[in-house]
N, C-alpha and C positions, 0 to 999 in steps of 0.2 A: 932700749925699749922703743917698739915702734909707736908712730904718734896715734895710728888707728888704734892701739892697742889703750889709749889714754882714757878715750869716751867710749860710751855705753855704745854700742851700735844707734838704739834709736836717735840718739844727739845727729848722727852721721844721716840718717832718713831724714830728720826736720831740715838740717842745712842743705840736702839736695835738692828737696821740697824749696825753699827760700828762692834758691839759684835760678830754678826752672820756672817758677811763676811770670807767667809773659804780661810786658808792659804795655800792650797795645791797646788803643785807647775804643770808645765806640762811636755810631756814628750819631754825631750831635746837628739838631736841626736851629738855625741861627737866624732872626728874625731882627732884623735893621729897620727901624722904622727914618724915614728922613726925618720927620718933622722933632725927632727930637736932637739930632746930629748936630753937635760942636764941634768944628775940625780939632781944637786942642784937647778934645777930650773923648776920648774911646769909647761906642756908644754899648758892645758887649766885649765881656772878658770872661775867656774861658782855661781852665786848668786841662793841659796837652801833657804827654810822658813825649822823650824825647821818640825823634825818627822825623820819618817825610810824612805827608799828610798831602791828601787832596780839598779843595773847596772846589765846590760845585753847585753854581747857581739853580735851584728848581720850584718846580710851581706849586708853590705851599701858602702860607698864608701872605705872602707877595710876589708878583714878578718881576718888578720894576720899580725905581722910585725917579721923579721929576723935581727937578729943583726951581722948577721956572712955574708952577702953578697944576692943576690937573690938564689946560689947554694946550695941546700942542702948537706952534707956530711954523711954517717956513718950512715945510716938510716937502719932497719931491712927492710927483704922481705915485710913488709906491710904500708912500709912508715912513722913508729914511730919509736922512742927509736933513733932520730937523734941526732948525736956528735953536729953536726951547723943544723937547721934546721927552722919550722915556728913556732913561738910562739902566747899565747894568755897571756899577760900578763902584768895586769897594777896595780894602786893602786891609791886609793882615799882616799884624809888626809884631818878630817874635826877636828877643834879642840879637839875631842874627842878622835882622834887620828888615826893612818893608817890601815887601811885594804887593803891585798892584793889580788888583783884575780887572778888564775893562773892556767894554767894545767901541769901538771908533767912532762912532756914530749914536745919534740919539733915535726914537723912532715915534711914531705915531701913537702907538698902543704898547699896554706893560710885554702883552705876549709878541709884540715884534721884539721888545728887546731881552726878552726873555730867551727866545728863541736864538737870536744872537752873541746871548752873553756867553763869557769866557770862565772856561775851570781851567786849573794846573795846580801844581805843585810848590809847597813852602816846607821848607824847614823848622824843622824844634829842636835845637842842638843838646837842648840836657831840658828836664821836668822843669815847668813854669806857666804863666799864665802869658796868655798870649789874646791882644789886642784883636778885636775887628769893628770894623769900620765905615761908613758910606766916606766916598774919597770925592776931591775936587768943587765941595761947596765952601764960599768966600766967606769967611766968620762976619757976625751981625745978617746974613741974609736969609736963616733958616727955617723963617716963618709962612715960604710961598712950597715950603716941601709935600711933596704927595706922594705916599705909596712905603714900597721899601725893601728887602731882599730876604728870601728865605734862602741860606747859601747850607748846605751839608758838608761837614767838614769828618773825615771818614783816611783811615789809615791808607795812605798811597801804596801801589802794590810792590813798587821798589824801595830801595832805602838811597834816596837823594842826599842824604847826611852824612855819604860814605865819608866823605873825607872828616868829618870830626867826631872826637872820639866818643868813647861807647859811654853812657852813665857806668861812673863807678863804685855803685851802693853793693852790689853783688861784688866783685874782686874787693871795696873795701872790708866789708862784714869778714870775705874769707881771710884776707889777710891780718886782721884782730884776731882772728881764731887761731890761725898760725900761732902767732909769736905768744898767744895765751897757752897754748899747746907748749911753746919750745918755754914760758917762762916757767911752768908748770915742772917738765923734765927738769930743768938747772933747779930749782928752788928742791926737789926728790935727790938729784943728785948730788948737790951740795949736801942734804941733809947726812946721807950715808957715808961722807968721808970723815 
């Protein structure tokens, strides 16, 4: 007896239906305020399905946050290379591990550093929550914070996660259904001998 021959047709349309449901996630707007940022503590946490993922700084309800006060200091004639100034700088830790996003340089105004700041690519190796962050202020000093980061975090258009393996909820579900299939045939077959 074939194992198609087991279930009903429809059983065989739901578990296609299952299979094909795609896991991609949408795109979530993430708002880092500095003044509340504890380095040992994650200031948003959000639920990712596995793959790559881009973050991408944009001008939403932040552009920039300052760890030094809202006053820039020590800035060149063009508003960069500030001592205390506006930062774009966060980081997102997914068990895979941290990636930091960052521009080099501090600037005068949220939109210089806005302008400057840095998007790429992180990894989610399997479904989980995943950390983000304002990155490089000194724990106890996070009372002179101003500002903070609207980051868009939005499925990357390649899969950066080639090299590790696929979630296994789909091949596991089918292969339950296998052996519930072949226990099915033995327990029919036994019965007839």
């Amino acid at each position: 007896m074939s194992i198609l021959k087991l279930f009903h047709p429809r059983v065989w349309v739901v578990f296609a239906v299952l299979i094909a449901i795609p896991t991609g996630a949408r795109a979530i707007d993430v708002d880092l305020v500095g003044t509340v940022h504890i380095v040992s503590a994650p200031v948003i946490i959000i639920g990712l399905t596995r793959g790559a993922y881009t973050a991408t700084p944009f001008d939403g309800t932040y552009q920039a946050w300052t760890k030094w006060g809202d006053t820039p200091t020590g800035c060149d004639g063009s508003g960069e290379n500030c001592a205390h100034g506006w930062l774009n700088d966060f980081t997102v830790r997914t068990s895979a591990g941290e990636r930091r996003f960052r521009s080099a340089i501090s600037f005068a105004t949220p939109q210089q550093a806005l302008n400057a700041a840095q998007s790429g690519t992180f990894c989610v190796p399997y479904d989980q929550d995943v950390a983000v962050f304002l990155s490089g202020e000194t724990p106890g000093e996070e009372g002179d914070n101003s500002g903070g980061m609207s980051i868009r975090i939005e499925p990357a258009a390649g899969d950066d996660c080639a090299a590790v393996p696929a979630s296994s909820s789909g091949a596991l579900f089918g292969l339950a259904l296998l052996i519930f299939a072949l226990g099915v045939v033995a327990v029919r077959q036994h019965r007839t001998i």
